[in-house]
N, C-alpha and C positions, 0 to 999 in steps of 0.2 A: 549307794550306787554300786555295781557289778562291773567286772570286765568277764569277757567271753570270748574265747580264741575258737573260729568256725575253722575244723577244714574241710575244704568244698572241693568239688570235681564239678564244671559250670561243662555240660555235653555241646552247648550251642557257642560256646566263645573260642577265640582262636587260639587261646593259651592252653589248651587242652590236647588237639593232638600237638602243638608244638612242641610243646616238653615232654608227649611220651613218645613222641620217636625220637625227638633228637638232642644227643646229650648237651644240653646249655642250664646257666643257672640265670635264672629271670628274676626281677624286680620289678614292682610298677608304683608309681605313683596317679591318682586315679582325680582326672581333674572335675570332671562334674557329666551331669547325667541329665539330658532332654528326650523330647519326643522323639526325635529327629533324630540324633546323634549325642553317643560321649567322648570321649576319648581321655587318652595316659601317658603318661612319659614312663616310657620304659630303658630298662636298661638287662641288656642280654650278654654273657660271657660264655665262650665257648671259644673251640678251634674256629680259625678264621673262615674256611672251605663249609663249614657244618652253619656258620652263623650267614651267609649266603644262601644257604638252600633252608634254613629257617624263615629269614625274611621273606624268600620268595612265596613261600608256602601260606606266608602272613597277610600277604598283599592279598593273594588270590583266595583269602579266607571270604566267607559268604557275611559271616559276623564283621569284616572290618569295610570299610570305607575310602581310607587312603590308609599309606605310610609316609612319613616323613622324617629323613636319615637327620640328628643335627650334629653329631659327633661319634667316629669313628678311629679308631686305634686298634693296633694287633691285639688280638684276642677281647675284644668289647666294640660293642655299638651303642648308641644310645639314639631314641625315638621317641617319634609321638605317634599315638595308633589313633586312629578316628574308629568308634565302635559304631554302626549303624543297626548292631541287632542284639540286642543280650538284656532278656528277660529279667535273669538274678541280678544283672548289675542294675537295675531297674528298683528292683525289691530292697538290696541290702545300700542305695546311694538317699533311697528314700524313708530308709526306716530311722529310727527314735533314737539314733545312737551316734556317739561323736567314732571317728576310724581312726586309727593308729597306722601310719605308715610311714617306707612302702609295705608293699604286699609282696611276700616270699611266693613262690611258684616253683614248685616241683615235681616231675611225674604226670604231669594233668589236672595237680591239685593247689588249691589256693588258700593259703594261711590269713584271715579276719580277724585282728585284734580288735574289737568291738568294747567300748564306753558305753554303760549304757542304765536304766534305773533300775530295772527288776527283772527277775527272771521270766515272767508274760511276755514281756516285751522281746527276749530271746527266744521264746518256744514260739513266738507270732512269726518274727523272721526265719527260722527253722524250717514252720510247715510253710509261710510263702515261698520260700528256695522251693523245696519237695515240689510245691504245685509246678517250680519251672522245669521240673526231672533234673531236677541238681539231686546228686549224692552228699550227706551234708552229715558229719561227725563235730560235735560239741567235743572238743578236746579239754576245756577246762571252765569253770564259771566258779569266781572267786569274789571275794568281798571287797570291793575298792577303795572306799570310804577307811575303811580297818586297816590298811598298810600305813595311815598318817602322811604320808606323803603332801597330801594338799591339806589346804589351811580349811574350818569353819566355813569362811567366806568364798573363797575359790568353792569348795563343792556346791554351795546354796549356787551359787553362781551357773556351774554347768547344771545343776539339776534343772533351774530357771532355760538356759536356752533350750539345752534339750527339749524340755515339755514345751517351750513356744513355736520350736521347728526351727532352730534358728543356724543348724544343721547341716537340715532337709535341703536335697538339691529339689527343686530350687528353693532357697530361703521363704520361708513363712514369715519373718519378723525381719524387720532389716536391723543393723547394727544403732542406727539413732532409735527406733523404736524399743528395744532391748532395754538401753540404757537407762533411754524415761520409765519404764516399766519396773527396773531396779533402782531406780533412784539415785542413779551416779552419772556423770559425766560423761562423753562417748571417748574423751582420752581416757578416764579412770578404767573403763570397760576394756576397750583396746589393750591395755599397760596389764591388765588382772589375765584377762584371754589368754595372752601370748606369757605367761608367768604359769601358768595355769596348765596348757599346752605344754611349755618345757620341760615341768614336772612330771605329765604323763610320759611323754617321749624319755626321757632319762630314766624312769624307772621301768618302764618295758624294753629298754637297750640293755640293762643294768642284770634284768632277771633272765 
């Protein structure tokens, strides 16, 4: 297995000119991806005056759908964005690869820490970005497997759902069908998952 950090400039998402006009530092967390609609919990820092004419700016984006404020404090906000149009978020919710987040946002561009099996499967997502006229720099593509960090069993494990889509917004394999399929229990699966997951998260916090 591989990790791959994309950075991307998405020309059609609202995160784009938000951060290059106005100075805020953004977060998102990315809940999932339909025909219809995705949407993120985000979270934006800046001066309070500048995080107002951001939001406004967000609301009346073509890419967004709604805003919804759930927590507010001097200098941060925190939201959920309903996306109704964004192509790459389409490309990179549905590709072969587990995410690591949030997602850092800076300048109009967005930091993809990407899980994923082999480098095809990152040069695939690459040129589908390009096809959406996303700007798209491969900043790193490292060995995952070879840091040790996950056990034998955990990686058989993520290599197993990745390849079954188990991922892929929307799921290709449900969580009892997985299980049957490896041979364990849907708590044993559940209990490895979320052990498995904290492992990657702690060591991409860590690096």
């Amino acid at each position: 297995m591989i990790e791959a950090l994309l950075n991307i400039r998405i020309p059609e998402l609202w995160v784009t000119p938000v951060t290059e006009e106005f100075d805020v530092e953004v977060s998102c967390q990315i809940g999932g991806y339909s025909t219809k609609a995705g949407w993120g919990s985000v979270t934006m820092k800046g001066e309070d005056g500048i995080l107002d004419l951001a939001i406004n700016k967000i609301r009346d984006h073509p890419s967004v759908g709604g805003v919804t404020v759930k927590a507010r404090q001097p200098g941060s906000i925190t939201f959920i964005v309903d996306v109704v149009k964004c192509r790459a978020c389409e490309v990179l919710m549905k590709a072969k690869a587990f995410m690591v987040f949030p997602v850092s946002i800076h300048n109009g561009r967005m930091k993809w820490l990407l899980i994923t099996d082999n480098n095809p499967t990152v040069g695939k997502i690459f040129d589908d970005l390009e096809k959406c006229s996303c700007n798209v720099r491969i900043e790193r593509v490292t060995s995952f497997g070879g840091k040790g960090i996950l056990t034998e069993r955990q990686e058989e494990l993520i290599r197993v759902a990745l390849s079954s889509g188990f991922f892929d917004f929307p799921r290709k394999i449900g969580t009892i069908e997985l299980a049957r399929k490896l041979g364990i229990s849907v708590s044993t699966l559940s209990e490895v998952l979320r052990a498995t997951q904290r492992r990657i998260f702690a060591e991409y916090l860590h690096s």
